[in-house]
N, C-alpha and C positions, 0 to 999 in steps of 0.2 A: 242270767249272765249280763255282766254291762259292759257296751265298749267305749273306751274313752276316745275323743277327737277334741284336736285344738280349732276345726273349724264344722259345723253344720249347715248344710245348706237346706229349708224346705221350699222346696220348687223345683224339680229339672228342667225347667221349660225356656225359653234363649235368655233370659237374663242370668236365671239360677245357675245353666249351665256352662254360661260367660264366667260366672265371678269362680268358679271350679276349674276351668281353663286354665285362667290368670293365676289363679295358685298350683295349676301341676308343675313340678318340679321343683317347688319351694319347698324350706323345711315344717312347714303345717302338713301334718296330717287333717286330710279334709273328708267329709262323708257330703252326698246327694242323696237327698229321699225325694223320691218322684210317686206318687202313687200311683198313676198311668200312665208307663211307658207308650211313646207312641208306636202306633205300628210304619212297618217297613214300607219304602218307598219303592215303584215301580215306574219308571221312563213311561211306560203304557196308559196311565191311570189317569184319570182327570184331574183338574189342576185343583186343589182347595179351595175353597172359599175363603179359608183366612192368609192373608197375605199382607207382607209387609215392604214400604219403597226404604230402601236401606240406603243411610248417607254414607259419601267416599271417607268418612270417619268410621261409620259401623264397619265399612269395605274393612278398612286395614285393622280396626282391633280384632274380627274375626280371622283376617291372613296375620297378623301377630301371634296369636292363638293357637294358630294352624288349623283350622278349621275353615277358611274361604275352600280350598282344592272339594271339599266334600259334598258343600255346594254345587259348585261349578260339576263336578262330576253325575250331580243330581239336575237338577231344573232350575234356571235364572234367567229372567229377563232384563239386559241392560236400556236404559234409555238414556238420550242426551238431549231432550228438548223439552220444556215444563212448560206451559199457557194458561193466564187467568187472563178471562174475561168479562165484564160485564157490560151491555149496550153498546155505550161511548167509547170505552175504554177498553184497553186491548193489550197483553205483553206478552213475549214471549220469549223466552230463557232459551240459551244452547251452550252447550258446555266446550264449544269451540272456542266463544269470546272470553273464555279464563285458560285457555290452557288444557282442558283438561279430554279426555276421552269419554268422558262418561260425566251424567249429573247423578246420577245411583245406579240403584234394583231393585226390581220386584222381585220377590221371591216369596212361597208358600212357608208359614213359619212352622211347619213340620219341618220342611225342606232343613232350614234354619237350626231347629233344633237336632235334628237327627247327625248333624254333623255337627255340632259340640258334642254331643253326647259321644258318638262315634270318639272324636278326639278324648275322651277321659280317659278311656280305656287304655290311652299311652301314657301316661305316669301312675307308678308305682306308690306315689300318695295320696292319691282319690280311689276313694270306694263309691260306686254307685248301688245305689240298695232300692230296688223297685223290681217288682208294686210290693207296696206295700202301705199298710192305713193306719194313722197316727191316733191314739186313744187319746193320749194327754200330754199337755206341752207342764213343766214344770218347771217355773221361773221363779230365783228368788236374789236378790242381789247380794252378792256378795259369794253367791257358792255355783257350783257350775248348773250348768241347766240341763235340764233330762225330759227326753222322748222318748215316753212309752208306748210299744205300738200294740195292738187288736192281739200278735200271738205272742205278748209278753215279753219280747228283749226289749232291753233298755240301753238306749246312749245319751251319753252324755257329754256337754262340751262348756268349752270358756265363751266361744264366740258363736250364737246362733243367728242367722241370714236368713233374714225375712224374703224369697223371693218367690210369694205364694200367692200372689194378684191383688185385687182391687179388694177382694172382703176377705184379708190374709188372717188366716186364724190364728199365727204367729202375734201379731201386730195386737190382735185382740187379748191373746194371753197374757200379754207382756204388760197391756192399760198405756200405748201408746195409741191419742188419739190423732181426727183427722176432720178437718171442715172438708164440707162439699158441697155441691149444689147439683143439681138438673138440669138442662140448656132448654127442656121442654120441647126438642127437636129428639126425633129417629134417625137413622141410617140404615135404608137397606142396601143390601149388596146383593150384588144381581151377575154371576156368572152366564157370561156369553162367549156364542162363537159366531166372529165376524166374516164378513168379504174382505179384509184385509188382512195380508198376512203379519209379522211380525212388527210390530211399529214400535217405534223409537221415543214419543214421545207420551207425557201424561199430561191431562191438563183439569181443568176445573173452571165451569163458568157458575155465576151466581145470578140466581135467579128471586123474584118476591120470597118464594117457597122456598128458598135453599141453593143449596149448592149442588150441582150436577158435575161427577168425577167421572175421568176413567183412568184405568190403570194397565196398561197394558202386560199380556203375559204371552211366552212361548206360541207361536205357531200363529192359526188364523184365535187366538182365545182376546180376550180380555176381563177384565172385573167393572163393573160400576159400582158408584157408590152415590145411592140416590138420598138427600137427606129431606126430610120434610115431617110435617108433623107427624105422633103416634097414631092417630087414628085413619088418616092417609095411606102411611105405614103398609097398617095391619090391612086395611084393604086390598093394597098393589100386592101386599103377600100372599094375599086368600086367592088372588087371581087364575087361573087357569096360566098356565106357563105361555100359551099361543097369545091369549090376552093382553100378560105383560108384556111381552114382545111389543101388541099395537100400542099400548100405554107409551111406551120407549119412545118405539119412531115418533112420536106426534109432541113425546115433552123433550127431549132432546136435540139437539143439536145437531147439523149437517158432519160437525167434526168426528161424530159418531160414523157415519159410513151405516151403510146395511146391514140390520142383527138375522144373520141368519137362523140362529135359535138363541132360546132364554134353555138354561142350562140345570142352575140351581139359584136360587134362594136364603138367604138370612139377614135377620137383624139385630140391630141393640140400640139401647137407648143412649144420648150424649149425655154424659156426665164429667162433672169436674170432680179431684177427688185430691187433698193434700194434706200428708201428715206433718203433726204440728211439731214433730221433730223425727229423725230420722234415725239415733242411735238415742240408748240411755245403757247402762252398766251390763256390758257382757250383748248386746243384744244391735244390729245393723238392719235398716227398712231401704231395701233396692228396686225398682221395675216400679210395674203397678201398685207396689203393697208400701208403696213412699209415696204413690203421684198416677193420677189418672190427668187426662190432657186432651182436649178437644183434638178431635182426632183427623182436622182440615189439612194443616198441611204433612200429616205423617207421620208425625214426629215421635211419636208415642214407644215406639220398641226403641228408636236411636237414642232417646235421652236413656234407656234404661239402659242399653250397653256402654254408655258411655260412665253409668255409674260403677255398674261391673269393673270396668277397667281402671277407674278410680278408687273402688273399694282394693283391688288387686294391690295395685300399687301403694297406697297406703302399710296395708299388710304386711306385703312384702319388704317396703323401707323399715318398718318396725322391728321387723327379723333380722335384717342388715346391721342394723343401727343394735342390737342385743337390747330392744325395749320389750315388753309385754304387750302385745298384739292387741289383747283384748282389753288394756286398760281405757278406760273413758278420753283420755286425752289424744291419745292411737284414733280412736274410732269419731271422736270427732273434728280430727283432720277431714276425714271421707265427707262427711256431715257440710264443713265449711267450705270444700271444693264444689259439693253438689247440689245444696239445698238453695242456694241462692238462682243459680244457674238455670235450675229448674221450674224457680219459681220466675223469673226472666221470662222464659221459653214459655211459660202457662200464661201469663198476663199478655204476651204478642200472641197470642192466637185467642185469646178472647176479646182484646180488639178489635183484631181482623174481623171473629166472629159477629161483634157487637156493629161495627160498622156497616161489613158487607148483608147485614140481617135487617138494615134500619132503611124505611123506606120515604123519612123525613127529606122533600125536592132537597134543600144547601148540604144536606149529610152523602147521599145520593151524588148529588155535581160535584162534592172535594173528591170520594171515592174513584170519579170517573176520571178526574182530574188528575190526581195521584198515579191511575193506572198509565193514564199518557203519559207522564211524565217520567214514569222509570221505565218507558219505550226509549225516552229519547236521551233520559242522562245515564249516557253509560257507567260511570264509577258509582253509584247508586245501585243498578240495578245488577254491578258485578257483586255488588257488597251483600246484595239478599241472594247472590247466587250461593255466592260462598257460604251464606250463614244456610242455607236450606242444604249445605253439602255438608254441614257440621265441623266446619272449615275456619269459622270464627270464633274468638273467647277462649276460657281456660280451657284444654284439650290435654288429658289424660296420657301418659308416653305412650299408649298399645295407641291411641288414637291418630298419631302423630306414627304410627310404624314403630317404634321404639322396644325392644325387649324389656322387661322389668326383672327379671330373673339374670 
């Protein structure tokens, strides 16, 4: 048997699940193929190790969505105060001096995902279909595309949504390529539970070796994110959990506080990753499987929901407007709202990267320079508040609060 869909999504996971959001209650009929569903969340349970700081932009496309309440019903940590420092140099961010309550969230992107997912299940034009394993993507332009899976049904559609990560076998099927590079830098992340209970604030100092994060979560928890080179890395991860702990206190920062335990463990390597175009006939690249992005200041799940909500949009004008959804011209509206934007957002954090990584004395004194300085010129330094809230540039109407439906 085959079933037909005006929209395909492969990936459930918070972007895939985002751009199926923003189409419930449109006239697409849309499908989600997730292979592994995640499992259920419990109040009780320890925090994930994958987690994401979510801008007051991702805030409202998820509460546009309807999907913030399922969140918040689950596990979120807000914070209102952000610090980068290095020696000289010193800032520190409160989301007082704009106005606002909040600079984001932490949140576990299970947490994340389980409440889109959750919300699918109230519109009557999304099917979610998982688990389940894809045998063969079948792409050819001009006719619709067909997913065949492991126990032989077959769907097919006009428009297939690449929202299947960094090595998307969509993206591969289709012969859309991707430049990228290596940072030749690690990231481990180090779950901890502290002497401090629930704090308010994230920050990041830079160091020779990297940058030393914390992220703060629910209760006495937090997350670090230690980066430094692979083979470093793989050390501090071979370590006896009591060991990293001493490693901590001694490379770390007083801002840290007391680790009362090391928790859990993981890493990945820094990679840039960008494809060289983002739609081509019947076929749209969202999340990771468009753009990987140094992963300093965050940003990495927010530009993907922000595409989500820009691909929606799109869509849904095109249905308004009685166009064809899936023609090339439709789909690279999405294309020119987001690929520049993104590409924006990827060259200011390899910057930052390149700069705060460079240990040249006059490179070094501008960097320290620069940080006083957006200590003390407040419209400056409201203006990286805003852009690090996702608050500046083109912003998508779910982004903005705005219904599209």
């Amino acid at each position: 048997m085959k079933q037909s869909f005006d929209v395909i999504i492969v990936g459930g996971g918070m972007v895939g699940a985002a751009v199926a959001c923003s189409l419930g209650g449109s006239g697409l009929q849309v499908a989600v193929i997730e292979n592994a569903p995640p499992l259920t969340f419990s109040p009780e349970q320890p925090h994930d190790l994958r987690v994401s700081a979510l801008s007051i932009a991702s805030k409202k496309i998820l509460e546009t969505v309807g999907a913030w309440q399922g969140i918040e019903n689950r596990r979120v940590c807000p914070f209102r105060r952000m610090r980068v420092w290095e020696t000289a140099g010193d800032t520190e961010f409160c989301s007082d001096d704009i106005n606002y309550p909040q600079l984001g969230y932490i949140v576990e992107n299970r947490v994340i995902q389980l409440a889109l997912l959750d919300r699918l299940s109230d519109f009557d034009n999304v099917s979610l279909i998982s688990p389940v394993s894809i045998n063969k993507i079948q792409y050819s332009v001009g006719w619709p595309t067909e997913i065949v899976f492991d126990d032989g049904r077959v769907l097919s559609t006009k428009i297939l949504v690449a929202a299947d990560g960094g090595q998307s076998r969509v993206r591969q099927a289709v012969g859309l390529g991707v430049t990228s590079w290596d940072y030749k830098q690690h990231a481990l992340v180090i779950y901890i539970e502290t002497e401090y209970g629930q704090q308010d604030i994230t920050w990041q100092r830079f160091v020779p070796t990297g940058p030393q994060a914390f992220l703060p979560l629910t209760g006495h928890y937090g997350s670090i994110v230690w980066y430094h080179s692979p083979d470093e890395v793989s050390r501090l991860k071979a370590l006896p959990l009591d060991e990293l702990k001493s490693e901590l206190m001694a490379a770390f920062p007083e801002a840290l506080g007391q680790v009362k335990k090391v928790l859990a463990t993981a890493s990945f390597p820094l990679k840039r990753q960008h494809a060289q175009a983002y739609v081509k006939p019947g076929v749209v690249l969202v999340g990771d499987a468009a753009h990987m992005i140094n992963p300093l200041a965050g940003q990495g799940v927010n530009i993907g929901l922000l595409d989500a909500a820009a691909l929606g949009e799109v869509l849904v004008d095109a249905v308004k407007q009685g166009l064809d959804p899936s023609d090339l011209v439709v789909l690279k509206r999405y294309e020119k709202i987001r690929r520049n934007e993104n590409l924006k957002m990827m060259t200011v954090m390899d910057v930052f990267y390149q700069v705060f990584s460079n240990e040249i004395p006059p490179v070094k004194f501008l960097r320290n320079l620069g940080l006083g300085l957006a200590e003390r010129i407040l419209p400056a330094k409201n203006k990286v508040m805003r852009s690090a809230m996702g608050l500046e540039g083109r912003l998508p109407k779910l982004a903005r609060g705005k219904p599209i439906i």
